[in-house]
N, C-alpha and C positions, 0 to 999 in steps of 0.2 A: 212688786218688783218686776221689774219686764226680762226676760230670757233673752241675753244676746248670744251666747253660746253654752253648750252642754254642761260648761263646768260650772254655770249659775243654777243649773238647776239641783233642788236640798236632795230629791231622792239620788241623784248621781254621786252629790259631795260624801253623804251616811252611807251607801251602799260602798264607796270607795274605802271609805275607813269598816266597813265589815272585812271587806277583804284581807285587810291588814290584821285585821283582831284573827280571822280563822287560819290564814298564814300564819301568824304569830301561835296561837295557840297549837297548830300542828306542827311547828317544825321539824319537832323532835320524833314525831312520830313514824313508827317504822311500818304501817299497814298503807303501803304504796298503791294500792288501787281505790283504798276507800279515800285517802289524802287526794288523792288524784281529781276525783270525782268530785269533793264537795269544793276543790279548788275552783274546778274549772264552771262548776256553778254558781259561784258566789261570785268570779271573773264575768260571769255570763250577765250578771245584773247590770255593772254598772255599764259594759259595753254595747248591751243593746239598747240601755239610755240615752247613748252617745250616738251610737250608730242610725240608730233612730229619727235622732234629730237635726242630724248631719242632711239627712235626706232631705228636708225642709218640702214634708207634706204630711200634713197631718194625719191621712189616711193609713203611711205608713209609717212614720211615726207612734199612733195608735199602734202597730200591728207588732212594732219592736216593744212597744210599753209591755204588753200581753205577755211577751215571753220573757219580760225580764222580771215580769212579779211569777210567772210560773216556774221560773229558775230560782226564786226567791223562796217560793213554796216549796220546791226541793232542798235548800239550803238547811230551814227549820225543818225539815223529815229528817235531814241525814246528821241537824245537831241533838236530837231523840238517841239515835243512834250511836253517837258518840258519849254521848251522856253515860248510856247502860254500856257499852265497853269502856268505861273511864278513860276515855280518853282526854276528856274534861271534865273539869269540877260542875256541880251542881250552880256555883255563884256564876262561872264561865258560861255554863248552858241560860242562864238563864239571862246574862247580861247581853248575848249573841243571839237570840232567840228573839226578845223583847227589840231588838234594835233593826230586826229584820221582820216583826210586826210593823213596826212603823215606818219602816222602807216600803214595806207590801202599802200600807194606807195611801201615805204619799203617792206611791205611782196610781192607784184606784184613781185619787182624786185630779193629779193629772190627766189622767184619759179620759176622765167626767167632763173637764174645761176642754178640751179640747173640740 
């Protein structure tokens, strides 16, 4: 399938619906700096896929990839995190965990083709 804009691409569509599953599953929570945090890191994925690609160079493109799987890899640290404060279920950690492995591959293998 050929990438005409950012919202064709699968890691931006899956990272988008992470956002929604860790919003959803924090709403209610009252620990305002750590909600804050993995908010604004799980945000950081899909828009540096976007932002990324907007650029329309590969080189930097590449360079927004990088930080959106290392914002990726803080996401799963800080749903560890949340798991042992119960913040979420074991079924929740593990459904948002597993969805953000395969967000992290996705982008690997996008940066590979590139």
């Amino acid at each position: 399938m050929k990438i005409e804009r950012f919202e064709d691409i699968i890691s931006w569509q899956k990272s988008r619906n992470l956002s929604i599953i860790i919003y959803s599953l924090l709403k209610n929570n009252h620990d305002l700096g750590f909600k804050d945090q993995i908010q604004r890191a799980v945000i950081s994925i899909s828009n540096n896929i976007a932002e990324g690609y907007e650029r329309r160079s590969n080189k930097e493109f590449k360079q927004f990839l990088y930080i959106a799987k290392g914002s990726c890899g803080e996401v799963r640290s800080m749903l560890y995190i949340a798991l042992e404060l119960n913040y979420i279920s074991r079924t929740e950690f593990e459904q948002t965990y597993n969805l953000g492995i395969e967000i992290s591959k996705l982008i690997s293998g996008l940066i590979r083709t590139l």
